[in-house]
N, C-alpha and C positions, 0 to 999 in steps of 0.2 A: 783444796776441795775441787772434785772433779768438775767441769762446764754444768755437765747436765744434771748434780747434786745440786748445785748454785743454783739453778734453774728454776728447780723443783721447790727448794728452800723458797726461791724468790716470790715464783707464786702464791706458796701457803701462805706466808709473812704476810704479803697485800689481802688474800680473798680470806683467809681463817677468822679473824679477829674479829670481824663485824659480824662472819656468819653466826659465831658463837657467841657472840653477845647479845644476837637477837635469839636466838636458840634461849637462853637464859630468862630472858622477858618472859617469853610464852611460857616457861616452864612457874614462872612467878608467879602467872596469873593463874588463882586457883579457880576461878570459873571458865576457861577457856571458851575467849568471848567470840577468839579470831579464828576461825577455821584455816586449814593449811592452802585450801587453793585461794582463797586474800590475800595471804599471806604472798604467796606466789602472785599474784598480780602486781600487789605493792610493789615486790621484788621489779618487775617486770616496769612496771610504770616509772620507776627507778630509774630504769635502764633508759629507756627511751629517752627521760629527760635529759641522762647523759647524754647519749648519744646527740639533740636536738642542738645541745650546750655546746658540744665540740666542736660541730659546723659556723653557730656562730658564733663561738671565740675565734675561731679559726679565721674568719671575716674581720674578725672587729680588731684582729693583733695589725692587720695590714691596714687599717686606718687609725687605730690610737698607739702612742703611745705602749708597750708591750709591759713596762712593770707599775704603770699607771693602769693600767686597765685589769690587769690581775690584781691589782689592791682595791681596786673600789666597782670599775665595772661588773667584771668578771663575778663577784657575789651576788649582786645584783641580777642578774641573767638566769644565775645557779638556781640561786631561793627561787626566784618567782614561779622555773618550771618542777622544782623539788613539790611545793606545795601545792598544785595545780590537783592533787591525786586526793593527797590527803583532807582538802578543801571541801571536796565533793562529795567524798565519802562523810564527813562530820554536816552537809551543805542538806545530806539524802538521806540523814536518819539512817546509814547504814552501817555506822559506828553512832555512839550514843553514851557509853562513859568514858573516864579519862584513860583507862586501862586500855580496852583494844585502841583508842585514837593513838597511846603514844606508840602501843607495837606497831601498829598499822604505818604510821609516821616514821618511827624508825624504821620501818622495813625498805621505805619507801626511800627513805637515805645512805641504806645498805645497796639496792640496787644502783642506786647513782653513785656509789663508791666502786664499787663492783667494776661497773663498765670505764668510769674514768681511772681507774687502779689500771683495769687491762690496756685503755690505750694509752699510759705512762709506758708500762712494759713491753706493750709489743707495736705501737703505730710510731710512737716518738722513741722508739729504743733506747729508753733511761730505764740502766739495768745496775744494778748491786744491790746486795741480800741488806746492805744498812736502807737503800732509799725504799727500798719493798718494806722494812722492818717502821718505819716511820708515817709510810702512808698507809700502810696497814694497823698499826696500832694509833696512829694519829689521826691522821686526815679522815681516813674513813669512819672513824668512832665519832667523829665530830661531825661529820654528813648527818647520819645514824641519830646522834645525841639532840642535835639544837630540832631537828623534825618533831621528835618524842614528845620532848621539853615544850614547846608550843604550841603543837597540836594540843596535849593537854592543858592547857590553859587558854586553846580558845573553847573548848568544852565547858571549862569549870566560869568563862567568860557567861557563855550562852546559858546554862543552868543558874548560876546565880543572878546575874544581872538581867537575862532575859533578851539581851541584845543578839542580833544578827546580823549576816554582811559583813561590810566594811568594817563596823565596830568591834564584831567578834574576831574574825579574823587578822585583821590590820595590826592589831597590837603586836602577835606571835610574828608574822611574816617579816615586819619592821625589823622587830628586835630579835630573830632569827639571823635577817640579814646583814646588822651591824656586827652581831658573833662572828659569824662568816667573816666578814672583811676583816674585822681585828686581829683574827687566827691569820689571816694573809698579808699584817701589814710586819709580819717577822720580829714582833719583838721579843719573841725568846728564839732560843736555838731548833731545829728540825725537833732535835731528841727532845728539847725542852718542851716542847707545844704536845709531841707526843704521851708524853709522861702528864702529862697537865690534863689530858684526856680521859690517861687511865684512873687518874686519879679522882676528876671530879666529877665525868660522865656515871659511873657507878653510884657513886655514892647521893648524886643528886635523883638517878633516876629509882632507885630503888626504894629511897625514902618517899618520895612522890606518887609508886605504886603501893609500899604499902598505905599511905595517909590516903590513899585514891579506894584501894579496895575497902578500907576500914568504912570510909563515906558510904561506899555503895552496898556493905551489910546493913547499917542503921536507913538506909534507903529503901530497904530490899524489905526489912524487916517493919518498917512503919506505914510504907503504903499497903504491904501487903494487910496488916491491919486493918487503915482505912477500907481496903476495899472488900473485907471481910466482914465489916461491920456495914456499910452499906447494902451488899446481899442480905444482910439477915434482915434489916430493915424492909428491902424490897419484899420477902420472904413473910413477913409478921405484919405485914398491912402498917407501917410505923413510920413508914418513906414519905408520907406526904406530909410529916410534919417537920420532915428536915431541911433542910436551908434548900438542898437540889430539888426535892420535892413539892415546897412553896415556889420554886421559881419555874418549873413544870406547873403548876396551877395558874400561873402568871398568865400564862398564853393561852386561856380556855378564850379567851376575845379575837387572838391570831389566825390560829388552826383549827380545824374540827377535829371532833374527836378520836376517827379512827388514825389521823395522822400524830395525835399527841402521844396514842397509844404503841403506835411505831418509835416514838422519841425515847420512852420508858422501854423498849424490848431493847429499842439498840444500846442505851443507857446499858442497861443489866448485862447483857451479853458481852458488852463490851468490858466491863469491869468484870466480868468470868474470865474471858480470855487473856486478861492485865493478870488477874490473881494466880489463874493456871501458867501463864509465863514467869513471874515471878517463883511461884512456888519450883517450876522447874530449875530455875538457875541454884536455889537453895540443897536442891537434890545435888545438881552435877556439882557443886564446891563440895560436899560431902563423896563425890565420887561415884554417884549414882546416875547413869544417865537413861531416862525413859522413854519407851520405844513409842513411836510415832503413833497419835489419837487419830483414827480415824476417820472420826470427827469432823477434826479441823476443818477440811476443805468444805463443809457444807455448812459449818460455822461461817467462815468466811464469805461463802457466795451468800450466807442470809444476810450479813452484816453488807452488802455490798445493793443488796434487794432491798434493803430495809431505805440506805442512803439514796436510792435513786425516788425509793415513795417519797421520803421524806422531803425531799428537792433538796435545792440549795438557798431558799432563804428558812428553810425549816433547819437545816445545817447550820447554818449560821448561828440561829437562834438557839439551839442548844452545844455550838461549839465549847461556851464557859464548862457546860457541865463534862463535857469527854474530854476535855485538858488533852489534847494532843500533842504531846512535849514532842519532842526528838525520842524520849524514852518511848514513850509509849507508842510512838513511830516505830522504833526499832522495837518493839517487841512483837509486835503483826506482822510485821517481816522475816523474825526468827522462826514464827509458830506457822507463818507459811512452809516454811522449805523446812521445816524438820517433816 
């Protein structure tokens, strides 16, 4: 085979594998949760941490130890700047199920594959289409895979359990990072680790999106509910005898009245806007995507008017009833920028 065939080969082997397998994800996801320029940053944030990582392993080989520190160090340094991206985004309600979190996560380990594939090949000039064919189907699939895998379960962490911080996060970062070092401490062969990739990355994440998207129908489909049923209540004068509405009465001793009556507009409005997102997401999985409410922006500046009358110990006081999960974080956010 000619030099610049090998070449070309070598490249694809390292950068193909991961591109397409996150390529795949997205295509799984039938609500397409991750817009492409995310997608492109994760890429990008990726990248950088690569890049961050190679300076300072490059420091740390001239003071430890070189296959001590590629087995134990060296993962350690990796993870902590892999998940710095993905931390923030699940941290800002800007992911908010486990679906975009593991793309967003894999993407974000695709980029740092990316850039550490390029300086195997061309800064350290370790070249043959077998070590391309391994870090490409290997290494980089598993950059990619343990991000996915953990990201989504400090989500389904945070949603069930309620925990955040250290406790949400810590779990996945830990046991992300022990993956990492295991896969480095060689106990199967290049090929072997490789193949162990192909085999169990797929299958672990696939099951996981669909067990993840199945969640997020019966999710989709029961608050929508609830907050359908709540509007009509508000609707039928029927609201004050319900749990939210006995606890809005609660406060006639707190507040006066024209501020309770702000409690009850943001109340409503806000569970409009929860239902109208919702309902959207149920469109675009059927394939339907609807053109921007013009609306929204003057939704939004009321809801933003209403919180400054309200203050912040009026906030406070009706924080139980607007349950500002991460979801319903991230749903103000999407109905912004559409």
């Amino acid at each position: 085979m000619p030099a610049w065939e090998e070449l070309i080969f070598s490249y694809a082997a390292a950068f193909l594998p991961v591109l397409i397998f996150l390529a795949g994800l997205r295509l799984m996801d039938s609500f397409k949760l991750v817009p492409r320029l995310r997608i492109v940053a994760c890429l990008a944030a990726g990248g950088l941490a690569a890049v961050a990582c190679f300076y300072v392993n490059t420091l740390a080989f001239q003071v430890f130890p070189a296959e001590v520190y590629a087995r134990l160090g060296g993962p350690v340094v990796e993870q902590l700047a892999k998940c710095c991206f993905w931390v923030f985004l699940i941290a800002t309600a800007r992911v908010a199920f486990m679906v975009d979190a593991g793309i967003c996560a894999f993407a974000v380990g695709a980029g740092f594959a990316l850039v550490e594939n390029f300086f195997y090949l061309h800064e350290l000039q370790v070249s043959g289409l077998a070590i391309s064919v391994v870090r490409g189907f290997g290494t980089a699939v598993m950059h990619g895979g343990v991000e996915a895998i953990w990201a989504m379960a400090a989500v389904f962490i945070g949603e069930r359990l309620g925990w955040g911080g250290v406790r949400q996060f810590g779990p996945g970062v830990v046991a992300a990072t022990v993956i990492h070092a295991l896969f480095n401490q060689g106990f199967l062969s290049p090929v072997g680790s490789a193949m162990a990739m192909l085999v169990t990355m797929p299958v672990l994440l696939v099951g996981l999106f669909s067990w993840s998207e199945g969640a997020m129908r019966r999710w989709l489909g029961d608050k929508l509910d609830r907050d359908i049923a709540l509007l009509e209540m508000i609707a039928t004068g029927e609201f004050g005898r319900s749990r939210p509405g006995l606890y809005l009465q609660s406060l006639q001793g707190a507040f006066p009245p024209e501020v309770r009556g702000d409690m009850l507009c943001m109340l409503q409005m806000t569970i409009e806007l929860s239902a109208r997102s919702k309902g959207d997401l149920m469109l675009r999985e059927a394939g339907v995507k609807m053109p921007p409410d013009p609306e929204i922006d003057a939704q939004l500046m009321e809801l933003s008017y209403l919180e400054k009358s309200i203050g912040r110990t009026g906030m406070m006081a009706i924080a139980p009833l607007l349950s500002r999960t991460p979801r319903e974080l991230w749903e103000m956010r999407r109905l912004a920028k559409d």
